[in-house]
N, C-alpha and C positions, 0 to 999 in steps of 0.2 A: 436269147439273152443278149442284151447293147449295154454289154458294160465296155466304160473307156478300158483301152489297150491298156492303160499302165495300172490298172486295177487286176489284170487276167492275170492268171496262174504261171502262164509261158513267159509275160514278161519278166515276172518274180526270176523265174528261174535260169533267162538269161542275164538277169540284175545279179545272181547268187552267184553265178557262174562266173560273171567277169569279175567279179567282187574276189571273187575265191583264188582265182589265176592275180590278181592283183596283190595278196595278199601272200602269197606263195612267194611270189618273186620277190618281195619286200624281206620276205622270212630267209630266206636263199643268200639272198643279196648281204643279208647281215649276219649269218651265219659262215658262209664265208669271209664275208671283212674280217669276222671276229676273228678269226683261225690267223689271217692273213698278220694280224696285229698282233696274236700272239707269237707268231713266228718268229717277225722283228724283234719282240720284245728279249724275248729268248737268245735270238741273234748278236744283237747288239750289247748283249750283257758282256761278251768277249772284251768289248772296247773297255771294259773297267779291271781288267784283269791287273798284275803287280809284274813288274818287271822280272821277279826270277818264277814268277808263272810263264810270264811270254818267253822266256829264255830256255824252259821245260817245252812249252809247247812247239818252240822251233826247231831241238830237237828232236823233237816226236815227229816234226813235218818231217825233216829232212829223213829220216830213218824211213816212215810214209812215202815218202815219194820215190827211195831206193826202190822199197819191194813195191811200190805203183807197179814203176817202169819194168822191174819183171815180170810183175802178173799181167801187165796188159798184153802184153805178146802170149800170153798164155790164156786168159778168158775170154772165152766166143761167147757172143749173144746168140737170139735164138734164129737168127739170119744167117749166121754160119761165118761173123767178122769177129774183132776183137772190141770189147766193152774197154769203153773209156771214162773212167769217174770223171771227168773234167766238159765230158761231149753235156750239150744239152738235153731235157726230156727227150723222148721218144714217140712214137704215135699208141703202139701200149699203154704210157703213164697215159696221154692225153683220153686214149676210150675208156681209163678207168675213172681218171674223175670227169666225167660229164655221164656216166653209167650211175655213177654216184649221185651225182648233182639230179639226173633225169628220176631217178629211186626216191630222192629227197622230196622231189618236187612233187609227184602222184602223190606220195605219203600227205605231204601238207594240204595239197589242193583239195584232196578225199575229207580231212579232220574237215578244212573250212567249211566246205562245201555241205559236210551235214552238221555241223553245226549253224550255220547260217539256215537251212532249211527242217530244220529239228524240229518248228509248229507246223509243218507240214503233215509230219508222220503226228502230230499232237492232235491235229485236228481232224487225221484220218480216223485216228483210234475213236476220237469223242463220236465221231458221225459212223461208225461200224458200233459201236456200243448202244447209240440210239437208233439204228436200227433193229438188234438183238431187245431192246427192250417193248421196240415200238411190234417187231414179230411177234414176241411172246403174248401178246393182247391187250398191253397198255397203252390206248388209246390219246391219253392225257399226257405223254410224254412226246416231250419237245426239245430240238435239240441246237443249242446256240449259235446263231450265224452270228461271228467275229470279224468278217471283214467280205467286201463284195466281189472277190474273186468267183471260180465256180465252185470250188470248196462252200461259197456262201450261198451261190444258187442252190447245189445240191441239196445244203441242208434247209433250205425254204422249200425246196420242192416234195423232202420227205416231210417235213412239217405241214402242209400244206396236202398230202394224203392222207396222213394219219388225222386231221382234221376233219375230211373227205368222209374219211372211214368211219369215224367218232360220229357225223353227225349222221349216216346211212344206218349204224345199226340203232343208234337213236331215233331214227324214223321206222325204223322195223319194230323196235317197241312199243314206239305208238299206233302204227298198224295194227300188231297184236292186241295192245289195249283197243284201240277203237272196232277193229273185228268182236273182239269178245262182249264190251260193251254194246255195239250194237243186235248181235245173237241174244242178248238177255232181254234188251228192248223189244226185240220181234216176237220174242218168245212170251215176254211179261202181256203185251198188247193183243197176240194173237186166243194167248189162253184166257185173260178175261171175258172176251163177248161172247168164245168157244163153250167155256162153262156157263152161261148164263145161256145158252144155245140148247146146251146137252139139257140143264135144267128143267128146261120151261119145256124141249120138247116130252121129257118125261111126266112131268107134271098135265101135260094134257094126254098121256098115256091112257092116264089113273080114269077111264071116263063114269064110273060110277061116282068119285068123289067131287065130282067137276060139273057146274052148271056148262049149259052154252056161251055164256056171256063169259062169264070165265075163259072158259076153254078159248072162246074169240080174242079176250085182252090176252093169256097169253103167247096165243100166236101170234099176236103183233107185235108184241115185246119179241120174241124171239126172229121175226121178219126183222125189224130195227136193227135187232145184234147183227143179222148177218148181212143187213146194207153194210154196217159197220164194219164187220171184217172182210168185207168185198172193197170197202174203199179204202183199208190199209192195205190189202194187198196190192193195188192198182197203185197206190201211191210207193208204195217197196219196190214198185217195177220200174214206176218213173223216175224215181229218184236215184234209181243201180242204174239206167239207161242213161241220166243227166251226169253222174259222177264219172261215168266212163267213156262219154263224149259220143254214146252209140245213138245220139238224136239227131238228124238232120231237121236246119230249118230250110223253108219258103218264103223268101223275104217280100213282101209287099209295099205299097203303099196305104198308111192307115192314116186316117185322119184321128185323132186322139180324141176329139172331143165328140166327135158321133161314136166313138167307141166305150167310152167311158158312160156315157146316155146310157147307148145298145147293154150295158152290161146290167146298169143299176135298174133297168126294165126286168131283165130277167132274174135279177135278183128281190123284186116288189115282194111276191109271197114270203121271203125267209124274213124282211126288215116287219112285214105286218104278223106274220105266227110270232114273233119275237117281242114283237110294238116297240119298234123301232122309226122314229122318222127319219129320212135321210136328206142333203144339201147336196146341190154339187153347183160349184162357183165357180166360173171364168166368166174373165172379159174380151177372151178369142173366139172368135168363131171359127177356127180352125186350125189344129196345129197337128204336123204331118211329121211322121217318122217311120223310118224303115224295117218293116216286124214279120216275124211270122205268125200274124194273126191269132190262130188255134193257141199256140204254147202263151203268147203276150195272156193272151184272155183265161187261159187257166192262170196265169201268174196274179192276175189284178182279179181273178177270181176267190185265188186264196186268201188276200190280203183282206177282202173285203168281208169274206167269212171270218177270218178272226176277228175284224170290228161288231160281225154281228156277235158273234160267243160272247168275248168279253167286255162288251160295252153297253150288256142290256141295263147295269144299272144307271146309263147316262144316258139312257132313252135315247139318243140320236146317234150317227155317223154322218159325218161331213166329208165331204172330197173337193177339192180343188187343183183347177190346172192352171198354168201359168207358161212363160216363157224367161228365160235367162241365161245370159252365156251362150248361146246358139244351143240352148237345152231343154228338152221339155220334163217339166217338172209336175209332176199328180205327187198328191200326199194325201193317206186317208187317216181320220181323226177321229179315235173310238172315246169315250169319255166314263168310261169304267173307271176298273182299279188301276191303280196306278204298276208301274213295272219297276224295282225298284233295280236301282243303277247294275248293282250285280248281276243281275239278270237281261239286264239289255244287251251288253256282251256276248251274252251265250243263245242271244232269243233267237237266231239265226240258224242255230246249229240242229240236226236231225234228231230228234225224238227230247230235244231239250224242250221242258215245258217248266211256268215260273209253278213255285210253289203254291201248291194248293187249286192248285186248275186241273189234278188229275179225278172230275168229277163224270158221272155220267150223263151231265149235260153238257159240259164245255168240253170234257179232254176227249181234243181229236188223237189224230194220229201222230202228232209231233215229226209232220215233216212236210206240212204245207211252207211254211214260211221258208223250210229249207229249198223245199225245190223251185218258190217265186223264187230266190235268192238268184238260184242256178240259172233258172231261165232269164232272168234279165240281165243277169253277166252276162251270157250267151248271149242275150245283144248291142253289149259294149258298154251298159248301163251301171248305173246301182242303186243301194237300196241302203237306205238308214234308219233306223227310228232309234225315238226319245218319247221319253213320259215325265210329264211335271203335270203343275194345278191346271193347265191349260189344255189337258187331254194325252193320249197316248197317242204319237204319231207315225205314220210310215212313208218314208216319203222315197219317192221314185225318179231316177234323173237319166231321161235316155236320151240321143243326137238327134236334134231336129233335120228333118229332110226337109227342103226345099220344097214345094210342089213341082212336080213335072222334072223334076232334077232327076239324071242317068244315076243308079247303081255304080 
């Protein structure tokens, strides 16, 4: 905490303090005048007295001053001489009033002293009640900094955990939510191709009701289902290994555009089973970035399967590289259906698929796109798409490497 000194709590309280001792002596000072003035006033009332008063009272003295004169020879003070009404005070009178005066003074210093500091104990209470309410489990309770002493750190600091803590069990409900929704997705995904598994191999059980040709279609049918659920499981593994940071890369030197070639070569059968034509457009002949090959190549692997799924009714996929910003930029271009804005939001997200694509031709596993996502963050990159009249696109932006340039 830099807060200025005349903001802290110590300075307050030597501010209260002399304020209080100042305030005292003021109180003192004219508590005694007062006295001193009533004295006089009392005193001097003699001066208006009437002549056969004054004639009465010097009487009185004289007779007074007879029996003075023989008592004084007769009363000892407590030193063992004779008291003198005429002597002046004693050191007795004098330690009683400054005993007096010293009593007075504590007494008043104390009232000032917590009256001047009384928002103190005010703000203690408020910051001991917000934490009794903040203990009990109300998260959403906050409690007023008044001024930037530590009284005001403190309670920024409790506000500032209960905040803490507000959004930690906040994230643990969305764990539990995303846990649980994910469990239903694995479980929805893995039991459909399993029952179409169990099905079909029963159905070629039956071999009296069953030609060969039969019996052959549904073994392949049932072979497909379980490519199918061999490559959700393998994708469920990749993707709890990418979430959890348990993948080590091998970083390389790749040239992107012999890469990108090398890929849509091995992708030639799935664009012609599909009749698909595909582009791919630069005007580089080489642009180099620092990859781990294997993971880069499943990542522009995925992207390029979802072009083929859903852009068979746009008969092509287009790709293009480019360079910008010291970035290498690929975007692949399927010209299907459209993705409508809601869903592009979420099209990133694992086992999130848009509506109506959960068919047995197109609906994968809903977690290619998540895990291209992963692995190209994993290379400091990103990844966006958009869908208008102009096609559905995904475009890729990773750090150009120099040639020949050190890691």
């Amino acid at each position: 905490m830099k807060n200025s000194i005349f903001k802290s709590f110590r300075f307050e309280i030597v501010l209260y303090s002399l304020l209080s001792l100042v305030y005292t002596i003021l109180s003192e000072a004219t508590l005694f005048f007062g006295i001193y003035l009533v004295y006089h006033v009392v005193s001097g009332g003699e001066n208006n007295l009437t002549d056969q008063e004054k004639i009465g009272n010097s009487l009185n003295n004289y007779i007074l001053d007879n029996g003075a004169a023989l008592n004084r020879y007769q009363t000892q003070d407590s030193q063992g001489g004779f008291f003198d009404p005429n002597m002046p005070p004693g050191k007795g009178f004098i330690f009683v009033v400054v005993s007096i005066a010293l009593i007075v003074g504590v007494v008043l210093f104390t009232v000032y002293f917590l009256l001047l500091t009384r928002k103190f104990g005010t703000y203690l209470e408020k910051i001991a009640g917000g934490i009794s309410v903040i203990s009990a489990g109300d998260f959403n309770a906050r409690i007023d900094i008044d001024n930037d002493d530590e009284f005001g750190f403190i309670a920024s600091k409790l506000n500032q955990m209960a905040k803490d803590i507000e959004q930690i069990i906040e994230n643990e409900h969305k764990s539990e939510y995303t846990k649980n929704e994910l469990i239903t997705s694995v479980a929805h995904d893995l039991r459909t191709p399993l029952t179409s598994i169990i099905g079909y191999l029963e159905l070629v059980s039956d071999k009296e009701k069953l030609t060969p040709d039969t019996k052959q279609h549904y073994i392949e049918i049932a072979y497909s289902k379980s490519k199918r659920l061999e490559k959700l499981i393998e994708d469920l593994f990749a993707y709890t290994n990418f979430s959890f940071g348990e993948v080590t890369m091998e970083l390389s030197e790749i040239d992107m555009v012999k890469f990108i070639n090398q890929l849509l070569d091995e992708f030639y059968p799935s664009f012609q089973e599909s009749g698909l034509e595909y582009e791919f457009n630069t005007n580089l002949t080489s642009a180099f970035v620092a990859a781990d090959g294997n993971l880069l190549a499943r990542a522009f692997a995925n992207l390029i399967s979802n072009a083929i799924k859903y852009g068979r009714d746009g008969k092509s996929v287009k790709l293009k590289l480019r360079k910008e910003n010291n970035k290498v930029i690929v975007s692949v271009t399927n010209y299907g259906n459209l993705i409508p804005e809601k869903d592009l939001q979420n099209i990133f997200e694992r086992f999130y698929r848009v509506e109506g694509s959960r068919s047995s031709e197109t609906g994968g596993t809903g977690l290619g796109l998540a895990i291209a996502k992963s692995i190209i963050q994993m290379h400091g990159g990103t990844v966006e798409a958009r869908s208008d009249f102009d096609g559905t696109v995904f475009e890729v932006a990773l750090d150009e490497k120099k040639e020949g340039m050190e890691e």
